[in-house]
N, C-alpha and C positions, 0 to 999 in steps of 0.2 A: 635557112632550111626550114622549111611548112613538115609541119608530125604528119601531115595526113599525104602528102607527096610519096614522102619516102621515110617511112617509119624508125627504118634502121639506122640511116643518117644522121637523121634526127634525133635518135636516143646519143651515137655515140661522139655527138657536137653537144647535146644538154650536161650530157655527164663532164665531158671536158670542160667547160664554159663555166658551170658550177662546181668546177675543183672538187667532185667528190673522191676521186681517187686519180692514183698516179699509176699509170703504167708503165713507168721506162725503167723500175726493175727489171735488172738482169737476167730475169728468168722470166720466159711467158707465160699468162695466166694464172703468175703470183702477183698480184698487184699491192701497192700504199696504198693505206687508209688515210687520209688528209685528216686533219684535224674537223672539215665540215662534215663530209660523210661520213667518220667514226662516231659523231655525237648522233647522227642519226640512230646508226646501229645500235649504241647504246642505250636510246630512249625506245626502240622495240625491244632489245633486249631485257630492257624494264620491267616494260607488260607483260613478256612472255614469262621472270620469273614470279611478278606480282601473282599471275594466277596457279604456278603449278606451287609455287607458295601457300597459296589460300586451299590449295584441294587436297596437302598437306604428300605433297611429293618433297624428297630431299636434292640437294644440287650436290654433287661430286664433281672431283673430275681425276680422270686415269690419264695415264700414262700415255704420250705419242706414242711411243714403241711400241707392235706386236709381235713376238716371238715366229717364225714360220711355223711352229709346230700348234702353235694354239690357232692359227688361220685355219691350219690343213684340218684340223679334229670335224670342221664338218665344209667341207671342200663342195660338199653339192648343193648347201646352200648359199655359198659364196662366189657361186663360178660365174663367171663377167666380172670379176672385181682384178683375176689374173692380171689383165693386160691391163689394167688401167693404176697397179700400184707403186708405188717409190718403197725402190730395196735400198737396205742397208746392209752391205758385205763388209766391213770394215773398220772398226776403233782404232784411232790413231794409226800405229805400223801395224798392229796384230790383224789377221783376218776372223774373220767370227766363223766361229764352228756353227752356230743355228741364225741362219739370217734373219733380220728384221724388217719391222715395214714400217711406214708414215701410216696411221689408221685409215683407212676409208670409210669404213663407218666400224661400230666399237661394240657391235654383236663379240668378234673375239677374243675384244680385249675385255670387257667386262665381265663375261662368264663364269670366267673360270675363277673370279674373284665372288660372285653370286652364288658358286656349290660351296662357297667356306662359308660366307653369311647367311643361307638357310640351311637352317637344321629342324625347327617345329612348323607348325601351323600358326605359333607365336608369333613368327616371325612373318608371316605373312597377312594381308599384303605388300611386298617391297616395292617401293615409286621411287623412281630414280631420276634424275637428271644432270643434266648435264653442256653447260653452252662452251664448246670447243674450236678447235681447226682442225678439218680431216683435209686429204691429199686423195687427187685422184688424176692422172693422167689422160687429160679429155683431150681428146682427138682432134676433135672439131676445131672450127675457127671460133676463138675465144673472143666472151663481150663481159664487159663489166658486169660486177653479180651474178647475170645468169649464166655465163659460162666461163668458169676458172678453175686453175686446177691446186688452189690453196684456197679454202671453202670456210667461213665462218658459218660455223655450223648447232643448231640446238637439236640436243636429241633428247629423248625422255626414255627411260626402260623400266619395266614394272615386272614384277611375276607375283600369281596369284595361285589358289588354292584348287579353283575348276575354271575350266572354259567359259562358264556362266561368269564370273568372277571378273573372269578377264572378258569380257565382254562388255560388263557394266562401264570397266575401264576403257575401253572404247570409245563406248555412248558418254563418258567424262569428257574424252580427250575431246569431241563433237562442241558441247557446251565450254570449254576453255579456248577452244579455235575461235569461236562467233566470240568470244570476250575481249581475246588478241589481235581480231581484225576489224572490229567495231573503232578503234583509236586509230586505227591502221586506211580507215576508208577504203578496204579494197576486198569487194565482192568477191564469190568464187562457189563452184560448185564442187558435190561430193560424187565421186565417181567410182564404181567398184570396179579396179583394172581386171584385166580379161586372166584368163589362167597363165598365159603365156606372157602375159606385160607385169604380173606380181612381185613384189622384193622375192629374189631366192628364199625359199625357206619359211613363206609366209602363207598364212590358210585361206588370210585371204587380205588383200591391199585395197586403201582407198586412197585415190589420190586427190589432190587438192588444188585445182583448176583453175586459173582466172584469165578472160580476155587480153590480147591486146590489140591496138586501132589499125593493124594489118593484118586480120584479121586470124592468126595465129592466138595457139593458146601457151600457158607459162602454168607449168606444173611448179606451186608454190612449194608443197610439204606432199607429206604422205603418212598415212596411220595405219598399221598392221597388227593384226591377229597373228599369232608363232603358233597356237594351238602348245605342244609339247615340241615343236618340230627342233628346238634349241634346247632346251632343257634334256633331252635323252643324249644327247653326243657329248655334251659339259655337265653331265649329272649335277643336273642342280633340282635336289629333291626335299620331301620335308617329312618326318614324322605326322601323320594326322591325329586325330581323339580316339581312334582303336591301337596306337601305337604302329598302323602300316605304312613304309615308306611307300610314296606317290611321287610322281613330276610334277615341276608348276605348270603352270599355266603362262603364255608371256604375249608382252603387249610393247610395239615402239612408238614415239610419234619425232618423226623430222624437218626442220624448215631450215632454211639459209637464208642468206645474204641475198637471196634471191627475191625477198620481202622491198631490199630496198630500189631492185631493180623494175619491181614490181610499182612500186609508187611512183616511179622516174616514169612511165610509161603509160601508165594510166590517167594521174591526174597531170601530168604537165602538157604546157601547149608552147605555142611558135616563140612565145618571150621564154621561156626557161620551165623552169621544177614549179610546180605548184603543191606545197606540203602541208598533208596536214598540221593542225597545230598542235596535236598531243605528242608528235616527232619531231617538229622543226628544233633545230638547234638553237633561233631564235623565233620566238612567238610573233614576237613585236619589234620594228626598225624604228627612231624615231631621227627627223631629220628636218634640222632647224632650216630655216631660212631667213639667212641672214641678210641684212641691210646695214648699208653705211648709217654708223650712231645710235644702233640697237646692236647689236650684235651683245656686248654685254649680259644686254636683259634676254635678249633669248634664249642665250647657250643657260645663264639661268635657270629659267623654267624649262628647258629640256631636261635638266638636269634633275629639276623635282619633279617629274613628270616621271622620269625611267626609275630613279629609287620608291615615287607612290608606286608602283606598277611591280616593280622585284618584290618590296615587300609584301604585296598583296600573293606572292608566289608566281609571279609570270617572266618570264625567259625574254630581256629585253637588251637589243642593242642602241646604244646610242651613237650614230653616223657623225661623229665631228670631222670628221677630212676635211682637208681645205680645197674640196673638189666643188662642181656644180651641181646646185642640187638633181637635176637631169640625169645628169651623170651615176648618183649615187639611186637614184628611183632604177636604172636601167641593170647597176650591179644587184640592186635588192629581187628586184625582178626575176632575173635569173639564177636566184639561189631557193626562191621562193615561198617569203617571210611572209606566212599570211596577211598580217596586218604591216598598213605603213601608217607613221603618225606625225602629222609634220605640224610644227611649231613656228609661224611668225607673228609679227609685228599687230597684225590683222587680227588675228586669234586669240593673241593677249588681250587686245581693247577689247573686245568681243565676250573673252573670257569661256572660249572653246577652244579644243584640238580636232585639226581638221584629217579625218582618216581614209584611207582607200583599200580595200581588198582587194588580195591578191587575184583572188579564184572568181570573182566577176568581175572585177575593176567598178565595182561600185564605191561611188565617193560621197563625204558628206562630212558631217562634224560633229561632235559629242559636246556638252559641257563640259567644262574643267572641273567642276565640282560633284558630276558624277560619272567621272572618268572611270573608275575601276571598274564597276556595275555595269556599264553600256561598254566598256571594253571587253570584258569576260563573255556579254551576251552577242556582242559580234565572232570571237573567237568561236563560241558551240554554235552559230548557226554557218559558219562556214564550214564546221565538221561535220554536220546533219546535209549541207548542201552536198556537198562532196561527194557523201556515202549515197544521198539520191543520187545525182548524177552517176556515179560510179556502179548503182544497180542495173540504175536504166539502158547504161551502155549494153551493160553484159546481156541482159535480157534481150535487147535489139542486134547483139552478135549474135544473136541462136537463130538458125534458120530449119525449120522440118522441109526434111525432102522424101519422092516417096519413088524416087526414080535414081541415074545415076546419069541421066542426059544433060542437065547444068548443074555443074556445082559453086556455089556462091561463094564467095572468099570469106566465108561466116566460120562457123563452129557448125557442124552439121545435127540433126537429130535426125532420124531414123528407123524404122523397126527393124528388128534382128530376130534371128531365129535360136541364137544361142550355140549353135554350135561352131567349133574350131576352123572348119574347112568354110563356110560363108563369112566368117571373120579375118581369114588370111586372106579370100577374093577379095572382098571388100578393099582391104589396106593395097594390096597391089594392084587393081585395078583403078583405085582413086590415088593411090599416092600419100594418103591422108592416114593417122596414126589413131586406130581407134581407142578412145578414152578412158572405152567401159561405160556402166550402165549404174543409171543415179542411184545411191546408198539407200533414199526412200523414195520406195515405189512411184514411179508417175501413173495416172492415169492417159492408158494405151492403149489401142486397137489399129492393127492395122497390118501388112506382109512385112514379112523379109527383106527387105529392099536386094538381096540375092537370089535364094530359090523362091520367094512368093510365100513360104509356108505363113499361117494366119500366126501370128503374136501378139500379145499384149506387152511386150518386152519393147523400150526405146533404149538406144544406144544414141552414145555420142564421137564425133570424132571431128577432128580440125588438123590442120598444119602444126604441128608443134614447135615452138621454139627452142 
């Protein structure tokens, strides 16, 4: 199956093929982590605590269970979450007097634990996080990562002192995203959702966007402003320096599993996954090629070859199966180990290892003697190639239109007039999910792509996945 044929296909033969996860769990759109795609998650998982680590956010983690009574407290900022949750009616024989829930996202379950730990301005700012599994009963037809309804999920929660406060925290969470997806290779724009596409309960939502090669878009994460909008229903308040109780101020950021589904589709092609190397689960494949009456001496130096390579800190497999080596380039391929290093007879006399990259199939050979050096610097320019490539896509997925007579199977850009009633035409007359309009200002001039009125406002919108 060709990615560019049929995209869909194609993603969910790459994900089978490379054993990232098992679907034949009993239950739909709860899927197995395999042991290959779990070490993915975990090495984003990495980055993503590396930095709310450094910016001096704490990790927690609460409780599955949320009481009904602490959802309901603020019901209008949780409404769509109704239909889509797993109740608990029942401990053992007993029935439960207050029913529970599987969290879907953990505004309720944290709260009310947030009004016991502030009490001063001391105490503020509180930076939370937290990397979990929420539950959500998704309707839809379920795909690996991007749509399941048991979700590996990172969330961050912050309350602050003003608006300002939490705002800065904002413009944080902006600079920690580019930190997370620079190792990630995967592009994406910042989109401020419409009033009507916002989290419940938020002042205002930015979501986090990135292409994929049919030309739909993959809402990665999202970062929202609460204003007080949570803090007054779960009183969660603080003494200030005149001694007056106030509300904080509050701030979330969310990404999933959706990261990996994100990578599966961006950078891979017709052979399999092509992954970065700061996530692959292995960096480097190495794989002898053996000969009758060497075999000895190669499995040898393969062998010194992946322990120089571990030690220097690099994630390395060594392919001994007693397969062909063909064979083992076509499984490596499709799990897609940046680097391949293969070892024979040739190589030793030589006194090189001969390499090939995954993400251009470029081939060639290094010295043995400055193998670590010349391997670490093919590793970072395959990361640097990557993240070009994976810009330049995105950028060539944007199409401005100034009409609504073709629409290109792009990501669209547009002038809008801003109001509610030219943004519901728009969506129903194109079919297409408007995205909202970039978090920093473009330069614009141009109509409404509805009524005509003059804007300097562009808006985006695509097919969503």
């Amino acid at each position: 199956m060709k990615k560019e044929d049929n995209f869909s296909e194609w993603y969910n033969e790459i994900v089978e093929l490379a054993n990232l996860t098992d679907k034949r769990y009993p239950i739909k759109g709860m899927n197995v982590w395999t042991p290959y795609g779990w070490k993915i998650m975990l090495h984003i998982d990495s980055y993503i605590r590396k930095e709310f680590d450094a910016t001096g956010h704490d990790e927690v983690c609460f409780p599955l269970l949320i009481p009904e009574t602490e959802f309901q407290k603020e019901k209008d900022h949780i409404k769509g979450f109704d239909t889509e949750v797993y109740w608990v009616t029942q401990a053992g024989a007993n029935p439960l007097d207050i029913r529970l829930l599987l969290r879907p996202t953990s505004e309720t379950a944290m709260y009310p634990i947030f009004a016991l730990w502030v009490r001063s301005h001391t105490d503020l700012p509180l930076k939370t996080y937290q990397i979990v599994n929420t539950f959500r009963y998704e309707t839809k037809m379920t795909r690996a990562f991007i749509r399941v309804r048991e979700i590996h999920f990172f969330e961050s929660h912050t309350c602050h002192v003003d608006e300002a406060d939490a705002q800065r925290q904002v413009e944080e969470n902006f600079a920690i995203l580019e930190k997370v997806m620079k190792p990630l290779c995967l592009p994406y724009l910042l989109l401020k959702r419409t009033d009507w596409d916002k989290f419940p309960g938020a002042y205002y939502t930015v979501g986090i966007d990135t292409n994929l090669p049919d030309g739909r878009s993959l809402q990665l994460g999202s970062i929202h402003h609460y204003r007080e909008n949570f803090s007054r229903p779960f009183d969660i308040k603080y003494e200030d320096l005149q001694g007056d109780l106030k509300y904080v101020h509050q701030t979330t950021f969310g990404m999933s599993e959706r990261l990996v589904g994100a990578i599966v589709g961006v950078h891979g092609d017709d052979k399999g996954l092509v992954l970065p190397p700061e996530v692959a689960p292995y960096q480097i494949v190495i794989v002898p090629i053996l000969a009758k009456g060497i075999v000895e001496e190669v499995t040898l130096q393969a062998r010194e070859v992946k322990d120089e390579l571990a030690t220097a800190g690099l994630r390395i497999k060594l392919d001994d199966r007693d397969v062909r080596p063909g064979s083992k380039f076509y499984d490596w391929e499709i799990k897609g180990v940046p680097l391949r290093l293969e070892i024979g007879s040739r190589d030793i006399k030589q006194g090189v290892v001969t390499y090939a990259r995954r993400d251009s199939g470029e081939k060639g050979t290094v010295k043995r003697t400055d193998l670590v050096r010349k391997v670490t610097d093919i590793l970072r320019s395959i990361s640097d190639d990557l993240n070009e490539k994976a810009n330049k896509n995105l950028a060539d997925s944007i199409e401005t239109i100034e009409n609504l007579d073709t629409l290109p199977n792009k990501i669209v850009r547009f002038g809008w007039c801003g109001s509610e009633d030219c943004g519901h035409e728009f969506e129903n007359r194109t079919e297409l999910k408007l995205l909202g309009t970039p978090y920093v200002k473009e330069s614009f001039r141009g109509d409404c792509i509805i009524c005509g009125a003059d804007t300097d406002t562009a808006a985006y919108a695509a097919k969503a996945m």
